[in-house]
C-alpha positions as YAML, in Angstrom:
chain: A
units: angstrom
residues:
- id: 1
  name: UNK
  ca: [154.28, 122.05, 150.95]
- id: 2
  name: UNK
  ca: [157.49, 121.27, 149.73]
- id: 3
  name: UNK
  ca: [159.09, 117.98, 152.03]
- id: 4
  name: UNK
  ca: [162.53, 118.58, 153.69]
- id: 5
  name: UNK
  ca: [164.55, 115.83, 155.86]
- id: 6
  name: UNK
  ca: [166.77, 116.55, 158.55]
- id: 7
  name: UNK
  ca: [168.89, 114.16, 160.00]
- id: 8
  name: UNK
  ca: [169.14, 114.29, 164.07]
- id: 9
  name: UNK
  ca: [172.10, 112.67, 165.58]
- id: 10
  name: UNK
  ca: [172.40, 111.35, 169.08]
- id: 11
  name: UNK
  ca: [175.55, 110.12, 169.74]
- id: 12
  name: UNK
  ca: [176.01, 106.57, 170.38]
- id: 13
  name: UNK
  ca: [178.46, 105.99, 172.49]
- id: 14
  name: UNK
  ca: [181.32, 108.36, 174.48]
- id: 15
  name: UNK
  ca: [184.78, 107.78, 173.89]
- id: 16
  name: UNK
  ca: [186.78, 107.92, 177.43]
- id: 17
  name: UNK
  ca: [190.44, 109.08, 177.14]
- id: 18
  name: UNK
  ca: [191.74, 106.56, 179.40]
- id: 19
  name: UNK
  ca: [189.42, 103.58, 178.31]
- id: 20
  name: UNK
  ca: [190.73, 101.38, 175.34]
- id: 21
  name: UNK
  ca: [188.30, 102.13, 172.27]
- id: 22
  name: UNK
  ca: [188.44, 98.67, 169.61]
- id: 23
  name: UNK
  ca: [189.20, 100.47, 166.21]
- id: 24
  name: UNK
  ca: [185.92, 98.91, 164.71]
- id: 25
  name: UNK
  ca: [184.15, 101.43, 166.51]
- id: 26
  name: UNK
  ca: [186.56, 104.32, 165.03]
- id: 27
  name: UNK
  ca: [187.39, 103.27, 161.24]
- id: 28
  name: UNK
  ca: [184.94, 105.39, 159.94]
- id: 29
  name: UNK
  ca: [186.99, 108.28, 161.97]
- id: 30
  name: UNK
  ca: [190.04, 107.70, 161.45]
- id: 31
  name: UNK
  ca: [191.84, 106.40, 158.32]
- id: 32
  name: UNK
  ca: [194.92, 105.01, 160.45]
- id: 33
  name: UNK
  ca: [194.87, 102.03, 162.74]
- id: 34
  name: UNK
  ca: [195.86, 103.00, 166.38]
- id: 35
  name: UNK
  ca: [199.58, 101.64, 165.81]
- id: 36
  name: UNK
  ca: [200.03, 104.14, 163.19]
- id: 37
  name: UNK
  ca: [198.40, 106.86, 164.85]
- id: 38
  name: UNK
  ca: [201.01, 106.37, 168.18]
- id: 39
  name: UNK
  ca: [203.57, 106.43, 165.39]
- id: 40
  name: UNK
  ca: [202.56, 110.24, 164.52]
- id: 41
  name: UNK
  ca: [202.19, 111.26, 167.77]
- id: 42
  name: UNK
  ca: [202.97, 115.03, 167.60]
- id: 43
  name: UNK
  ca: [205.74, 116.62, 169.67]
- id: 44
  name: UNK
  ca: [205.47, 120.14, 169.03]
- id: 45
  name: UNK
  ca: [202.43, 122.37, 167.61]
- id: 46
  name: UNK
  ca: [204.09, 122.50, 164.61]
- id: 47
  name: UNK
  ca: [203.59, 118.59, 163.56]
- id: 48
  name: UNK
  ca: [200.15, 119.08, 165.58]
- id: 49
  name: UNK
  ca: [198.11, 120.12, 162.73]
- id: 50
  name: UNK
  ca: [199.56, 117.83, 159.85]
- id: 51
  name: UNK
  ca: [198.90, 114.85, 162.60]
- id: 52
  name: UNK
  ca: [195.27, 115.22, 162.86]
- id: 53
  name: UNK
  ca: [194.98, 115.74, 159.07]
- id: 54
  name: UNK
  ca: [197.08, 112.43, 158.49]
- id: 55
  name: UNK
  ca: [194.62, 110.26, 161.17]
- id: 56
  name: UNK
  ca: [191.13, 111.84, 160.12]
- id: 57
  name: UNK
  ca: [189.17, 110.12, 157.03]
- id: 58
  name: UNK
  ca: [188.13, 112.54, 153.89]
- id: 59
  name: UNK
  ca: [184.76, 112.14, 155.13]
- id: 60
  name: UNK
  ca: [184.99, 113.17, 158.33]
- id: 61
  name: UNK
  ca: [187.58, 116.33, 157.18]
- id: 62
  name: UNK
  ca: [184.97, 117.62, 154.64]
- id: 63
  name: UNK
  ca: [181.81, 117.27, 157.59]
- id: 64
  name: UNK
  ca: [184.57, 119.05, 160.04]
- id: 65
  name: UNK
  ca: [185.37, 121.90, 157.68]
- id: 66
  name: UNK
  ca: [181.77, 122.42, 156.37]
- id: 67
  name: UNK
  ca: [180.08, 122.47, 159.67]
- id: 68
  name: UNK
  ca: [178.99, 125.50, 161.87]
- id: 69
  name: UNK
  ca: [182.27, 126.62, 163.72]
- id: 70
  name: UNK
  ca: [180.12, 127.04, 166.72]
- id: 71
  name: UNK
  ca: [179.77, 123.30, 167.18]
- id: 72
  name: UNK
  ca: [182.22, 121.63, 165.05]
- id: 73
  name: UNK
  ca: [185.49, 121.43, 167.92]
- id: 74
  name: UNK
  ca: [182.48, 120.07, 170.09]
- id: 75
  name: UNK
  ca: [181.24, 117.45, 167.95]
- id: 76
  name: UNK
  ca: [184.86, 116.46, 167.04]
- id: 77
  name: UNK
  ca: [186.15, 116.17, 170.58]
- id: 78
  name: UNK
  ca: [182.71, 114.22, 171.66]
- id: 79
  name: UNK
  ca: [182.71, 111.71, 168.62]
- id: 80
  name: UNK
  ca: [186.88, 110.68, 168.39]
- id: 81
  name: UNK
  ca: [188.73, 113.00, 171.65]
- id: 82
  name: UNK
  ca: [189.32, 109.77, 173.18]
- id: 83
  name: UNK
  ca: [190.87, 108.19, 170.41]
- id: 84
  name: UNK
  ca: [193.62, 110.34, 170.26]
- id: 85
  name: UNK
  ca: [193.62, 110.84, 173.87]
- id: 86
  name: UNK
  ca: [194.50, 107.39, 174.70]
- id: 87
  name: UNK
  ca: [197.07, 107.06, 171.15]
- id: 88
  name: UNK
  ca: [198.81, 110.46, 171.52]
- id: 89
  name: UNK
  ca: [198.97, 109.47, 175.57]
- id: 90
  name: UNK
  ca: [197.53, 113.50, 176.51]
- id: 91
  name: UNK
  ca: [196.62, 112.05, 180.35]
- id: 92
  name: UNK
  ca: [200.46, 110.31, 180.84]
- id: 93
  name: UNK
  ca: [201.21, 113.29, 183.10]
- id: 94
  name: UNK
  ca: [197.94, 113.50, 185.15]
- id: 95
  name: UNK
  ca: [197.66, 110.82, 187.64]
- id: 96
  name: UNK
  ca: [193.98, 110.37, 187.76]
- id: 97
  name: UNK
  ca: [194.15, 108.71, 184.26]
- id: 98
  name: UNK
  ca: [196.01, 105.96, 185.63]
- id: 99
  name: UNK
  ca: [195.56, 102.29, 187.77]
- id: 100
  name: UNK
  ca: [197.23, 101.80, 189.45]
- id: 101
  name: UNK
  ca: [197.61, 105.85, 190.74]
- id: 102
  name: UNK
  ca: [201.24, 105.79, 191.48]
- id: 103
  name: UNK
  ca: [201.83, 104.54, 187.84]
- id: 104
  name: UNK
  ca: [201.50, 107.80, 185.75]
- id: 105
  name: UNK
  ca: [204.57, 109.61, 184.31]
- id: 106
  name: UNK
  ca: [206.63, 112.57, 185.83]
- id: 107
  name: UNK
  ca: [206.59, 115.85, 184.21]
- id: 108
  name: UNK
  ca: [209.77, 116.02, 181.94]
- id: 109
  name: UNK
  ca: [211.93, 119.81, 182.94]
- id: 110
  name: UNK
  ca: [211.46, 120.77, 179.02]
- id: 111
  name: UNK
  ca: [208.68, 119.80, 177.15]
- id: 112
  name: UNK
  ca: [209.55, 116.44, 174.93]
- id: 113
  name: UNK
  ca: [205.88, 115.74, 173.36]
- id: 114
  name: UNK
  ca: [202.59, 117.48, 172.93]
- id: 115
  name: UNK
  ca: [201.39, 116.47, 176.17]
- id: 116
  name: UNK
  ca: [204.36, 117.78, 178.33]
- id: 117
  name: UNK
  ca: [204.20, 121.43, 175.68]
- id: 118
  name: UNK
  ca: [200.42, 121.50, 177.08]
- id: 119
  name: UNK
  ca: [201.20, 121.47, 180.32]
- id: 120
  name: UNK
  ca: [204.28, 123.72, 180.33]
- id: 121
  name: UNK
  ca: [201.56, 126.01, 178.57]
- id: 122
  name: UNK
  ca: [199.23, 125.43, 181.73]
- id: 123
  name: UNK
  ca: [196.61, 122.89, 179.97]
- id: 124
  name: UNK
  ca: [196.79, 119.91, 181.93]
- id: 125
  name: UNK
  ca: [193.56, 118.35, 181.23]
- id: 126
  name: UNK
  ca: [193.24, 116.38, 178.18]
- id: 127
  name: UNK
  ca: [189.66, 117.86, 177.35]
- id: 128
  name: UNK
  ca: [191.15, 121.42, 177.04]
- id: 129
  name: UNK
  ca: [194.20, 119.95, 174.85]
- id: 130
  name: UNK
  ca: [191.70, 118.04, 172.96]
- id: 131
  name: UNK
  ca: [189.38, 121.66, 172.51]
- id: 132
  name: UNK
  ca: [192.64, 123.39, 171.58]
- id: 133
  name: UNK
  ca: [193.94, 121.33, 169.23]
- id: 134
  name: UNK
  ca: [190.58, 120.82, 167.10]
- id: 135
  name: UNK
  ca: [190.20, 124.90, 167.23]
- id: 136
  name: UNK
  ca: [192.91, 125.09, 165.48]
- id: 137
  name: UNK
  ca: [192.62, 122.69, 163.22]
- id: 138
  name: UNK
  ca: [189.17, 123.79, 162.36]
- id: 139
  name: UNK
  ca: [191.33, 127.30, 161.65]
- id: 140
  name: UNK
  ca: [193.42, 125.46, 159.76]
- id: 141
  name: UNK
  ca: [190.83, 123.20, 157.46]
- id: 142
  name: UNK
  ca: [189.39, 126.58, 156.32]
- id: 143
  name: UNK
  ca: [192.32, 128.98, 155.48]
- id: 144
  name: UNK
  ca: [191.57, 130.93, 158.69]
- id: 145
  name: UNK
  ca: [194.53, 132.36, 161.10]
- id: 146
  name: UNK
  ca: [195.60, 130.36, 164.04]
- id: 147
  name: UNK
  ca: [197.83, 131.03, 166.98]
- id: 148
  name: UNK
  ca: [197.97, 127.96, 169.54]
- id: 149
  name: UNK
  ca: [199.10, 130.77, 172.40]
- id: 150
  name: UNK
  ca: [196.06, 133.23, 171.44]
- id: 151
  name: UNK
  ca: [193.69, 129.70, 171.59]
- id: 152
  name: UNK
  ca: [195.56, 128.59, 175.01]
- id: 153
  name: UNK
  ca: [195.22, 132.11, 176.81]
- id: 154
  name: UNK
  ca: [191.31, 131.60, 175.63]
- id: 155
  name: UNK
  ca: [190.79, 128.29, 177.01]
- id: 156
  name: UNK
  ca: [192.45, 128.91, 180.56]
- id: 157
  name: UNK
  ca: [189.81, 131.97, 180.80]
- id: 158
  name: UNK
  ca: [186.84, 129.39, 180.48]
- id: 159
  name: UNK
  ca: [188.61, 126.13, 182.18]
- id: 160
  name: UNK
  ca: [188.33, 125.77, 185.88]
- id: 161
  name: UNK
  ca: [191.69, 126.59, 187.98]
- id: 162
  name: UNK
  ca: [193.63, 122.73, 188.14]
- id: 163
  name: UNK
  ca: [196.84, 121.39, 188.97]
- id: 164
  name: UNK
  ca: [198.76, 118.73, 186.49]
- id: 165
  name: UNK
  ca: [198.00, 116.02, 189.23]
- id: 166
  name: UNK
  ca: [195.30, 117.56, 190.77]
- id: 167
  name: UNK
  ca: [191.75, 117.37, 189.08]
- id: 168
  name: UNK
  ca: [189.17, 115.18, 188.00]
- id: 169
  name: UNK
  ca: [189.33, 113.42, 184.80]
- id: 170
  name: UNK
  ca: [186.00, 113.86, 183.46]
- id: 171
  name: UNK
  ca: [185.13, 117.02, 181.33]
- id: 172
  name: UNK
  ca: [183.86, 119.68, 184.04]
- id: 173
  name: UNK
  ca: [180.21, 120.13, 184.46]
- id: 174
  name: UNK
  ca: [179.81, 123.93, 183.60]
- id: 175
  name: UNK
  ca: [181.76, 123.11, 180.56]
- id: 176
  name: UNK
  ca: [179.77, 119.93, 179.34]
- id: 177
  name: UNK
  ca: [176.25, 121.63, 180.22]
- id: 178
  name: UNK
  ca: [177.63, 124.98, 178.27]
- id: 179
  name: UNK
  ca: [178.54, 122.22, 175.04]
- id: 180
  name: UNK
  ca: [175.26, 120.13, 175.65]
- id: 181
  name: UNK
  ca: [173.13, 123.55, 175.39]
- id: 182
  name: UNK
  ca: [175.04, 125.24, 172.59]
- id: 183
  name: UNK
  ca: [174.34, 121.71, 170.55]
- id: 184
  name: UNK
  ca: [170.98, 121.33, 171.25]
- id: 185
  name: UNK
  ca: [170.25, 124.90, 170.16]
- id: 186
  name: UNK
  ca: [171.75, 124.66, 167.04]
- id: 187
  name: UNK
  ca: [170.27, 121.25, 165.76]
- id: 188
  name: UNK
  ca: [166.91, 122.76, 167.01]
- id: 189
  name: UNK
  ca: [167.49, 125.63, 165.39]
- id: 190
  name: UNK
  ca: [167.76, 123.74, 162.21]
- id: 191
  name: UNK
  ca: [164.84, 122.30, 162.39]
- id: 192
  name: UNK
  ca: [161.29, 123.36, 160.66]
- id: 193
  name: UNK
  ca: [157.91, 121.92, 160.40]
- id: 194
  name: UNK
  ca: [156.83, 119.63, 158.21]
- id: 195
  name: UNK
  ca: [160.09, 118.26, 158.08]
- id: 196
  name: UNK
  ca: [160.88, 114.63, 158.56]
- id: 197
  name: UNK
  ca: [163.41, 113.25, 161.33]
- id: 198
  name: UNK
  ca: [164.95, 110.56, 162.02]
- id: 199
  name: UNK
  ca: [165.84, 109.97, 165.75]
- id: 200
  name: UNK
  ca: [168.28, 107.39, 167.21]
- id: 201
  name: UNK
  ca: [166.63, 106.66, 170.96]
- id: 202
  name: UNK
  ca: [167.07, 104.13, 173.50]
- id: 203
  name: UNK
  ca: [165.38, 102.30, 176.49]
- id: 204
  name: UNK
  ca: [167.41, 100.87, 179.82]
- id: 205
  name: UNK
  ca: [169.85, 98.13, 178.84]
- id: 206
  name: UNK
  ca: [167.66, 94.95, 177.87]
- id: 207
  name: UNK
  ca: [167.40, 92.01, 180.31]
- id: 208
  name: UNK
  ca: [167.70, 89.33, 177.81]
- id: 209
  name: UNK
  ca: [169.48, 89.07, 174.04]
- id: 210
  name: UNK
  ca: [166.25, 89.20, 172.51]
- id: 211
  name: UNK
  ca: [164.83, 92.57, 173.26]
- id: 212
  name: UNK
  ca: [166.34, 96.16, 172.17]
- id: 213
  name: UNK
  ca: [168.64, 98.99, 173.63]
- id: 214
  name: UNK
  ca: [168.28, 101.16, 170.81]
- id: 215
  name: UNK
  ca: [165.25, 102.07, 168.21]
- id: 216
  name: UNK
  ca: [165.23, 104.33, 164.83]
- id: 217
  name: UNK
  ca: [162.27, 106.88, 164.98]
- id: 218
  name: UNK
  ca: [160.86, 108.32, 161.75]
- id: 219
  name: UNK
  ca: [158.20, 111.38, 162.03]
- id: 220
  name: UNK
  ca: [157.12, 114.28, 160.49]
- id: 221
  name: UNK
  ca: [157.39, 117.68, 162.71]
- id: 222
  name: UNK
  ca: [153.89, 119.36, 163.32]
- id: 223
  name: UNK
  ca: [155.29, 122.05, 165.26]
- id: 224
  name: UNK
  ca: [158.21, 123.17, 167.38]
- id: 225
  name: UNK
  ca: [158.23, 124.57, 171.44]
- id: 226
  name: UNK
  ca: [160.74, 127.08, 171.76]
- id: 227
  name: UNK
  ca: [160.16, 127.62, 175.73]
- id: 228
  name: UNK
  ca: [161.89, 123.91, 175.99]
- id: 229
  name: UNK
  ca: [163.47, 123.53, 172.72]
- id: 230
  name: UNK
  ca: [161.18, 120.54, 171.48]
- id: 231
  name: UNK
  ca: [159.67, 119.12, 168.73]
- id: 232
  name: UNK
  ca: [155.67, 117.50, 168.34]
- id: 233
  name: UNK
  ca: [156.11, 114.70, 166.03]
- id: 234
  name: UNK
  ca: [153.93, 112.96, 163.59]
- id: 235
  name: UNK
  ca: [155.64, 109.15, 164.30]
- id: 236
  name: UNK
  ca: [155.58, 107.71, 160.73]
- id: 237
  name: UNK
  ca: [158.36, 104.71, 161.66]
- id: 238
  name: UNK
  ca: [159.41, 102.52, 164.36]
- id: 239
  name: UNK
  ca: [162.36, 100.11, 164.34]
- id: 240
  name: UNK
  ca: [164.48, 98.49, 166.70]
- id: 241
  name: UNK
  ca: [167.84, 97.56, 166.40]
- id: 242
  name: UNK
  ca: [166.81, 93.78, 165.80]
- id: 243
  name: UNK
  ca: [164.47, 94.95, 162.46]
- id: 244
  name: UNK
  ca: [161.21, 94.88, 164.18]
- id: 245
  name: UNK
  ca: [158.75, 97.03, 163.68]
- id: 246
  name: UNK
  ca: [156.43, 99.24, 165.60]
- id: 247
  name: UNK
  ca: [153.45, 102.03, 165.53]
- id: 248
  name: UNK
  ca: [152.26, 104.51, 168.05]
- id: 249
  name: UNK
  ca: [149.23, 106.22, 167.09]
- id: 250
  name: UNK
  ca: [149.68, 109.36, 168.88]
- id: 251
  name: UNK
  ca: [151.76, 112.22, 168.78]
- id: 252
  name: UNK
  ca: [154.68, 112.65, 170.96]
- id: 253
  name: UNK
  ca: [156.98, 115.68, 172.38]
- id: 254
  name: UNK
  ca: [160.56, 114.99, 171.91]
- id: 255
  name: UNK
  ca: [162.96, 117.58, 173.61]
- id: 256
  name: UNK
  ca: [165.92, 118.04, 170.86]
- id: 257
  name: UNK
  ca: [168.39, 117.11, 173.67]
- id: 258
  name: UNK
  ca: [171.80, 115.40, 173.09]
- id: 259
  name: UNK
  ca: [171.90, 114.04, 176.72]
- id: 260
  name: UNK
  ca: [168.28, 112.62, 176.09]
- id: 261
  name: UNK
  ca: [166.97, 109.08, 176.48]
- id: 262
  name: UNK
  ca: [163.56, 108.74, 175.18]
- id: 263
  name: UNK
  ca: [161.68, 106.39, 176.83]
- id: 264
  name: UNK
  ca: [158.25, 105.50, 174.18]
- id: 265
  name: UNK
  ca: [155.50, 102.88, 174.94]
- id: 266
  name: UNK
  ca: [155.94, 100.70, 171.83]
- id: 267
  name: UNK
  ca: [153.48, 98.70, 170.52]
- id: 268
  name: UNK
  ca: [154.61, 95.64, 167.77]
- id: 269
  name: UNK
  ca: [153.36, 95.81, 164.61]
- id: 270
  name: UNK
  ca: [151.87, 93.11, 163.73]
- id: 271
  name: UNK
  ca: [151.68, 92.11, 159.57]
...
């Protein structure tokens, strides 16, 4: 039987729009250091569109365009939304994404940056901008139509009711668990026996600098559960994030779950 390999990514890390990201941690992202990112901030919808193109690297325009339009404004928003949350300032309106609370902006009469155009559209939280914006683009990336209005009217049907200084910064649960789900069924989806996967998993943080938060899992798929969307795996490879290798002898269910720690019983390898 012929030998496939699919790659499963679990995302590393969550990029808060009002926490400041160091750029090591978005270079391969972005091609623009945050200075010149601010620079290009985007003041209409018009100079939207050129602005994300200018700020995203080649290789992360190419995954964007090529990938499954079901997922691809998700991944996008999950993997680099805050980035250009906190540089284009989308939350300087919305009070909740500042400390102190009294020390967020007041809402300009006309619309003088993308932010301000959001909200005078009725998108106030930075999520929906972010979903909006990246829908678009996506549009845009592949020769498709766009209208920001048509996208707008769309994402007000799905986004709970808010205010511009009245809601909670965090992306809404129904929303997250409807992104989490549609995700998880896709990469499962993709998946087939007998192929190999590699798995990025982690423990609770570590008590001491010398054992590991994070582990790579290699294994070969002996069958998939579709009731709960999980995979029985063959484990062929285990190393941690300090090079050191382990074996479990027996099989193990992992649920294809972006939101999923797995928690193994590891055993060193010893020679």
């Amino acid at each position: 039987m012929k030998m496939k390999t699919s790659i499963l990514f679990i995302l590393i890390m969550t990029l808060g729009g009002c926490a400041s990201t160091h750029f090591s941690n978005i270079w391969p992202y972005s091609q623009l250091p945050p200075n010149k990112v601010r620079a290009i901030a985007p003041k209409t919808f018009k100079d939207c569109l050129p602005a994300i193109d200018s700020v995203l690297s080649p290789v992360v325009k190419k995954h964007f365009k090529n990938q499954d339009s079901t997922i691809a404004v998700i991944e996008l928003c999950e993997e680099i939304g805050g980035f250009f949350t906190t540089n284009w300032l989308l939350y300087r309106y919305n009070e909740y994404y500042h400390w102190p609370l009294n020390d967020y902006e007041k809402l300009p009469k006309k619309p003088i940056d993308i932010a301000s155009l959001f909200v005078s559209k009725g998108i106030y939280h930075p999520e929906a901008m972010l979903r909006v914006m990246f829908t678009c683009y996506y549009k845009y990336l592949n020769g498709q139509g766009y209208n920001w209005e048509e996208e707008i009217n769309k994402m007000k049907t799905v986004w709970p009711i808010e205010s511009a200084t009245n809601y909670k910064p965090q992306l809404p649960k129904e929303i997250a668990a409807y992104e989490v789900k549609k995700i998880s069924r896709y990469q499962f989806n993709l998946l087939n026996e007998s192929d190999t996967v590699n798995i990025l998993f982690n423990r609770s943080p570590r008590m001491t600098k010398k054992s590991s938060d994070w582990y790579y899992i290699t294994g070969l798929i002996n069958y998939k559960i579709q009731e709960t969307e999980s995979i029985n795996i063959s484990i062929l490879n285990i190393e941690s994030e300090f090079n050191k290798k382990y074996v479990i002898h027996d099989n193990v269910e992992i649920p294809v779950k972006l939101t999923t720690l797995f928690r193994l019983k590891l055993t060193t390898f010893a020679g």
